[in-house]
N, C-alpha and C positions, 0 to 999 in steps of 0.2 A: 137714337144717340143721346146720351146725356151731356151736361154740358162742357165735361171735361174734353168729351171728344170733339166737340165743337172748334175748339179751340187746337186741334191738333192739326199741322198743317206739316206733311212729312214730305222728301224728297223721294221721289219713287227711281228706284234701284231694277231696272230690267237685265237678266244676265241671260243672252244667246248663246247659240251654241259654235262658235269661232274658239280658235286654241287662245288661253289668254285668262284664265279662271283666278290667278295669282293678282290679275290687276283688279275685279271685280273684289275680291277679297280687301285687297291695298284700299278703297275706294268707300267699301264698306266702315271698316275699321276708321276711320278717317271721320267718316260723316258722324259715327257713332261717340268717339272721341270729342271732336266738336260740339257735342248735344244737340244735335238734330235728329229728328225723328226719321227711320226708314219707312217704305213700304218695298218688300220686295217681289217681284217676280222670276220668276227660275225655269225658263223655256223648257221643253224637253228633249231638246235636242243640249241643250246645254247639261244639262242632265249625265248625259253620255260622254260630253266632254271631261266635266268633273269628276267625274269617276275611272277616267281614262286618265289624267292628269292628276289625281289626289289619291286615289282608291277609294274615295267618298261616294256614299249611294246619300242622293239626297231623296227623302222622304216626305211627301207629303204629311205623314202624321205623325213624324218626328222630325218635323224642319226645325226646331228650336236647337235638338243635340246636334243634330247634323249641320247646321252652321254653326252653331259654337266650335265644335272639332274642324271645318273649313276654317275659320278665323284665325285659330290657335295656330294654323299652320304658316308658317315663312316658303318665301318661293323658292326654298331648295326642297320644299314638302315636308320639314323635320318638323314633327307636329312638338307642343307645349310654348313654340319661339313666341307666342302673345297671348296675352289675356282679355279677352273685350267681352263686355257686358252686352246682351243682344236684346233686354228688356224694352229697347226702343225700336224695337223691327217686330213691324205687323207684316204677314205671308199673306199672299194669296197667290191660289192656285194658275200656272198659267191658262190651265182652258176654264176657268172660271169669269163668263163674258158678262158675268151680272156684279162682277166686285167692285169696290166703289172707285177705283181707278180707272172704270172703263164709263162713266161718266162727267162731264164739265162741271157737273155743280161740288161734284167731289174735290174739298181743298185740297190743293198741293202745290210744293213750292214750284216742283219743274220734275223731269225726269231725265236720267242719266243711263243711257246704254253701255255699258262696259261687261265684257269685249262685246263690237257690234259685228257679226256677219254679212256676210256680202247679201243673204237671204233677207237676213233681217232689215237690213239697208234698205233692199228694193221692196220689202211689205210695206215697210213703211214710207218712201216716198209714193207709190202708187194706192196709198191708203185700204190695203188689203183688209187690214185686221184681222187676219185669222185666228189670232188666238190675243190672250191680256195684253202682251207686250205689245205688240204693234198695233193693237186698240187705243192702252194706252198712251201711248206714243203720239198716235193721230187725236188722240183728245190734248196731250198737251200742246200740241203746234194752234188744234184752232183754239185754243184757250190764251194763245199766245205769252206761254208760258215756259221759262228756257227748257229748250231739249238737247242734250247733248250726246254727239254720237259718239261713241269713241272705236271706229271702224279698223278690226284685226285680219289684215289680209294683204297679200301681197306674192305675183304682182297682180295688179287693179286693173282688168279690162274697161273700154270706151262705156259700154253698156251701166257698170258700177261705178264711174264716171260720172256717168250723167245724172243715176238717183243721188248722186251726193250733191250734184250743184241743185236736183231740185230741193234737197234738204237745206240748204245752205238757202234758197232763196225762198222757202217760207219759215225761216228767221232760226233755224237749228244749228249752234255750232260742232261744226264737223275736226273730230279730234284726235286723228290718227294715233293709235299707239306706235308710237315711235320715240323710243328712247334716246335722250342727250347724254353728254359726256363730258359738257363742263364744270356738271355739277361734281365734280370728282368721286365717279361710282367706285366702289371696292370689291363690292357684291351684287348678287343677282337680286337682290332687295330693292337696291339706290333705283337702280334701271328699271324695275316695276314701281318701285314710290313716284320716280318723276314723270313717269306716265300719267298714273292715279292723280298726281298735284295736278298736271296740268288736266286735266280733267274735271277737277274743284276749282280749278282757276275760272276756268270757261265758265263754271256753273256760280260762280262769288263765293262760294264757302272757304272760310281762312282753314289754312296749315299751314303745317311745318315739314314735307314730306322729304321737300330738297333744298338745297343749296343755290337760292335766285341768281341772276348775275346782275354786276355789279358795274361792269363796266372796266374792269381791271383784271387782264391777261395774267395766266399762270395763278389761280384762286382755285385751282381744281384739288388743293391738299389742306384748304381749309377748314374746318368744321363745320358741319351740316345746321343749319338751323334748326330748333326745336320749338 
């Protein structure tokens, strides 16, 4: 490493494969906007989701075009709806168990699963690590470093249950996607930004995705904060 990398401490970005690609997207964009650095990982079963949900093949050796075109897209799929600059996302491959995410000495702020599967849930409370994601995932809990789930399924049997309280009690906040509707949604956008916020919220990274509450009924025709 030279010393620039030294100094690079990125939030590491895992995407499973649960329906929900739109919020990983929201999530991305956000953090990148922000000026934080990505690392992401892209399961392969998520894989199948994204291309089910986008018509996007993501590619290993053109992950750069192929999230650029995933980004550009709004959750109605009408691609050109953003612009985001992806210069600050480093890829690695998910069965790549040698990448520097699947190590503790590896800097990083924390890691954010969005969407999480019910699979992926139980890799990682039972410390599987089959592949990056849930590698990395188990390096950032003993690094004791925020992990955040953000768990797309529903409904939740006893069994997916219990790997969320074990995540919840070695110190990971568990973040259902589950969208609100005070924030005065119009579009299928609002409903995936307030997922994604509250997602950044759990992890400290500031936006502007939705409309906070305030404490004052009937603000749902407000202006969304920016």
């Amino acid at each position: 490493m030279n010393a620039g990398e030294t100094q690079r401490r990125p939030w590491i970005v895992g995407v499973s494969g649960a329906s929900g690609t739109p919020y990983a997207a929201a999530v991305l964009r956000a953090l990148l906007e922000a000026g934080e650095s990505v690392d992401l990982v892209v399961s392969r079963a998520s894989r199948l989701t994204l291309l089910d949900e986008t018509q996007i093949s993501f590619r290993d050796a053109h992950w750069q075009d192929d999230l650029r075109e995933w980004l550009s897209r709004g959750a109605d799929g009408k691609p050109g709806t953003f612009e985001t600059d992806v210069d600050g996302v480093r890829h690695w491959s998910a069965g790549d168990l040698a990448a520097g995410p699947s190590s503790g000495s590896y800097p990083s702020k924390g890691m954010l699963i969005v969407p999480a599967s019910t699979a992926c849930v139980a890799g990682v409370a039972l410390g599987l690590s089959k592949d990056l994601l849930q590698r990395a995932a188990g390096v950032t809990l003993k690094e004791r470093r925020p992990l955040v789930v953000a768990v797309r399924e529903t409904p939740l049997n006893g069994q997916t249950l219990r790997h969320l309280v074990t995540l919840d009690d070695a110190g990971a906040s568990v973040v259902p996607a589950s969208p609100a509707f005070y924030a005065g949604a119009t579009h299928i956008q609002d409903l995936v930004d307030f997922v994604a916020g509250r997602v950044l919220d759990a992890a400290g990274v500031e936006h502007g995705l939705y409309r906070r509450w305030k404490g004052e009924l009937g603000g749902g025709d407000a202006t969304r904060t920016t």
